[in-house]
N, C-alpha and C positions, 0 to 999 in steps of 0.2 A: 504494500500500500504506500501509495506516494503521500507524503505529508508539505501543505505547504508552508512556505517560511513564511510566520507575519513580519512586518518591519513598520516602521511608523516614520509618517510623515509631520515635519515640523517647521513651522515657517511663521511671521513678523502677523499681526492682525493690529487693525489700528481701529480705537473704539472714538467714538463721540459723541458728545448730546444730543439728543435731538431736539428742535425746535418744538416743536408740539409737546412734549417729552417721551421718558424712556431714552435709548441710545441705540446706536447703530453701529455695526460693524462690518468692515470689508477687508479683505483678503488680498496683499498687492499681488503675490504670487499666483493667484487663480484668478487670472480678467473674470469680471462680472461676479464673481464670490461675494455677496454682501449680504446682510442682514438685519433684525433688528430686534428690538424688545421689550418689554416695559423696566425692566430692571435690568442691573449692569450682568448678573447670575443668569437672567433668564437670556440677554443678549449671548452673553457665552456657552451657554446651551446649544442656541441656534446657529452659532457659528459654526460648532464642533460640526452641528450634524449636518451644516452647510457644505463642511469641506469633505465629510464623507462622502457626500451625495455627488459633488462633483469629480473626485477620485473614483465614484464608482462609476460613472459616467464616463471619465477618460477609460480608465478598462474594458469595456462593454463595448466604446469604438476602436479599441484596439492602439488606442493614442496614449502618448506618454507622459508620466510628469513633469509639468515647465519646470524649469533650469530656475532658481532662485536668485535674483542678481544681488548685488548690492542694495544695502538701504538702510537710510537714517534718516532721522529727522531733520525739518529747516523750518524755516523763520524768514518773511520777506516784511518789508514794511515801504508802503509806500506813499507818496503824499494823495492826500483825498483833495479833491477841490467843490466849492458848491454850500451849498447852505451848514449852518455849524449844527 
């Protein structure tokens, strides 16, 4: 009996408030990977099973894990013009 090896996938997830509230998250390594929540718990929930779902989706086409690049955080600031 062939046994198959698990391995785990682990990659950056970047969370935020959302406007209306609850938080959202998205996925830089899986284009279109995002989600959301009413709590930061319940958001990471959804994330987990988000990137399951799209990992089972890359195997089932037979397509492969994207390549991870580089990534950190930044900070832009720029001048606003217009009513204060």
């Amino acid at each position: 009996m062939t046994r198959k090896i698990a391995r785990a996938f682990a990659c950056p997830i970047f969370y935020e408030q959302a406007a209306e509230g609850g938080s959202v998250a998205s996925v830089p390594a899986l284009p279109g990977c995002h989600t959301q929540g009413e709590t930061l718990e319940e958001t990471e929930r959804n994330v987990k099973e988000a990137i399951a779902l799209y990992l089972e989706s890359l195997a089932d086409h037979g397509e492969t894990i994207p390549e991870e690049g580089p990534s950190f955080p930044g900070r832009a600031t720029v001048p606003v013009h217009g009513p204060a």
